[in-house]
N, C-alpha and C positions, 0 to 999 in steps of 0.2 A: 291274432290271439296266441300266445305262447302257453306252452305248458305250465303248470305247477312245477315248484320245485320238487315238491313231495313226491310228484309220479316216479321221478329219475330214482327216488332213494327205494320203492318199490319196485323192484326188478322179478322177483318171483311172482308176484300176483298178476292173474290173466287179465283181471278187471284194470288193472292201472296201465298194465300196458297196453290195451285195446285203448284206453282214455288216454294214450301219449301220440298213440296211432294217428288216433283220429283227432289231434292238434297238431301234428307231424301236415297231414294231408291238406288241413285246413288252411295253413300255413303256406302250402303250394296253390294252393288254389282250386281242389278236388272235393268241391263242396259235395258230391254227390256220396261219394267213397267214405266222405269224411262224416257226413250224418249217418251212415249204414253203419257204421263203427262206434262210432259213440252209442246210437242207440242202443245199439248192441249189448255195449256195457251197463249203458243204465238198466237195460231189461231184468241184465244177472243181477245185476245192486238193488234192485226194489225189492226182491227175494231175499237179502240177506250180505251185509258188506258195511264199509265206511260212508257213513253220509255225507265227509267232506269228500272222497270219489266219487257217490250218486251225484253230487251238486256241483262237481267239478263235469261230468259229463253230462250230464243235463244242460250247463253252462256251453258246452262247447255243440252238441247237437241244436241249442237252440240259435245259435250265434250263424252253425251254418244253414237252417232252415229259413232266415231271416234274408241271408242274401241268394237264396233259391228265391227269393219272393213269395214265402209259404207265411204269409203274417202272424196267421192265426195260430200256428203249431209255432212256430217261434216263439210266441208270446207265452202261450202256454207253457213250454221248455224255461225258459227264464227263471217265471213268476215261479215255476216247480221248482228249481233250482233255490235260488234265493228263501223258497218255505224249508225248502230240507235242511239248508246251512242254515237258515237261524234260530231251529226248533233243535237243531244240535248244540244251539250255542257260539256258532262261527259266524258271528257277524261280518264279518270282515268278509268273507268268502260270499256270503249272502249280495253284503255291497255291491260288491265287485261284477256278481250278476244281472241286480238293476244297472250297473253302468251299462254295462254291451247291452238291454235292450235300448236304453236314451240310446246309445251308441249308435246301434244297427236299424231298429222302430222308430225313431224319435219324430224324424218326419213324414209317420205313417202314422202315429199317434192323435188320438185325440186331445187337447189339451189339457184339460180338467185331468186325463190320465198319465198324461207324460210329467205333469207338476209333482202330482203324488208320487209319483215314481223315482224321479229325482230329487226329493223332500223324505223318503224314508231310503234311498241309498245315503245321504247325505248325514241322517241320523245316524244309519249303520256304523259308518265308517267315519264319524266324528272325534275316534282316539285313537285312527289308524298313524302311525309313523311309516308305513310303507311310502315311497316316495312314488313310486309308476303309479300307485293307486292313487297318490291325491294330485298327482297329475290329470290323472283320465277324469277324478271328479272337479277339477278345476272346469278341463276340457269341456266338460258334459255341461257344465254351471252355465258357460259360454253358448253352448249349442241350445243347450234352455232356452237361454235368453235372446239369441237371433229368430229361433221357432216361434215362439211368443209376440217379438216384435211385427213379423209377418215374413210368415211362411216360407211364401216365394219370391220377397223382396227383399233383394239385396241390401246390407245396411248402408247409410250416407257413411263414410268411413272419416272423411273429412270433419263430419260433424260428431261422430260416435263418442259418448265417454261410459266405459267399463263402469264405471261406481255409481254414474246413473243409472244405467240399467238395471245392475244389480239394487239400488234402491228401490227402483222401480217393480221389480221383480218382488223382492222382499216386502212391499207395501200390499201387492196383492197378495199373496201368502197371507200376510197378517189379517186384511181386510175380510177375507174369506173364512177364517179361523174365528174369528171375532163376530161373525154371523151367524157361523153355523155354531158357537157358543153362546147365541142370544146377548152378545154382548158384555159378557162373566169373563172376567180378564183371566182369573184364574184356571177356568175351563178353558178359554183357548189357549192359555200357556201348554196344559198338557197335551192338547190337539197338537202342538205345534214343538212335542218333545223335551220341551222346557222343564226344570226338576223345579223351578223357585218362578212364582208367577212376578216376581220383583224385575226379571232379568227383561219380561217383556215390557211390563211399568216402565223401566227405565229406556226401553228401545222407542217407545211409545212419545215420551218427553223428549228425548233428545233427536230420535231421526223423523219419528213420523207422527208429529203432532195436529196432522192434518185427518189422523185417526183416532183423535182423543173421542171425537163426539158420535164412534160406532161404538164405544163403552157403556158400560150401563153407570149411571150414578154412586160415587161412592155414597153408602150409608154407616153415615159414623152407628158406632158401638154404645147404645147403653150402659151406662156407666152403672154398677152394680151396688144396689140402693145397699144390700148387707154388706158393712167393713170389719173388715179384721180390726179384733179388740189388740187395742195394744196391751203388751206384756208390762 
């Protein structure tokens, strides 16, 4: 995990440099040094400071609490992380946090949880133009989708195709959205981050129409017995 650019251009503050510190060390591989130090600075930032440096360190104390094998505090560091950036409005930053736990968790994760997890970075960071980052969320898409397929089984590589799985992957999403919307297309468009329930209507006919009959019935519109008098 590298530094923010941001921390270099703050050289006077103690909080950004202890949070440069401890991606410095992270970076060596001084996981132990390097969560003492971060914490450190989040400690001073929850008292008062930038909430893109609380969610930048928080990001990096959780990333090294993750490969200590400390799951639970990892998880927790993230999930903190990722509420502070995007209750500031930094989605982007937020993203970038669910990435490193798929990253680091993913296959410590439950499924049901690692789906949402990768389903709301993936919203975050849907107008991102950073390129590392929609690489990592490519990456991540990928490691999704091998977890899912099974766990600890290698995939047939020979036989693998990318766009099925992703189909595949993307049908359960929907099917899941589509349930726990009782079947309201509408409703699970917005479960499922959609601004137009049209875009899933359309996803629905053209990729997965094997999920038309988890919808509930259109019911046409009564047509309105009062008409406008013509003029």
């Amino acid at each position: 995990m590298e530094s923010s650019p941001e921390l270099h251009r703050l050289t006077d503050d103690p909080e950004a440099r202890a949070c440069e510190r401890a991606c410095a060390l992270l970076a060596e591989g001084k996981l132990f040094e390097a969560e003492r130090e971060a914490a450190r600075a989040a400690r001073a930032l929850e008292h008062g400071g930038e909430p893109w440096l609380l969610a930048e360190s928080l990001t990096t104390q959780g990333v090294a609490l993750a490969r200590l094998a400390r799951d639970a505090d990892a998880r927790d560091a993230l999930l903190r992380a990722a509420e502070v950036a995007e209750r500031a409005g930094n989605g982007e930053r937020a993203g970038r946090a669910l990435l490193a736990a798929v990253e680091e968790l993913g296959a410590r994760t439950p499924k049901d949880e690692l789906c949402a997890t990768y389903e709301r970075a993936a919203r975050l960071l849907s107008s991102s133009s950073d390129v590392d980052t929609l690489r990592r969320l490519s990456q991540c898409a990928r490691r999704v989708l091998l977890l899912l397929d099974g766990r600890a089984t290698p995939p047939d590589w020979d036989k693998f195709s990318f766009r099925e799985a992703v189909l595949r992957y993307e049908s359960d999403i929907i099917e899941r959205a589509l349930r726990d919307a009782g079947g309201v297309v509408s409703r699970a468009a917005k479960l499922l981050g959609m601004k137009h329930h049209n875009n899933l209507v359309s996803i629905l006919n053209t990729r997965h129409r094997e999920l038309l009959g988890e919808r509930k019935p259109i019911v046409a519109r009564r047509r309105s017995l009062i008409t406008r008098k013509k003029q």
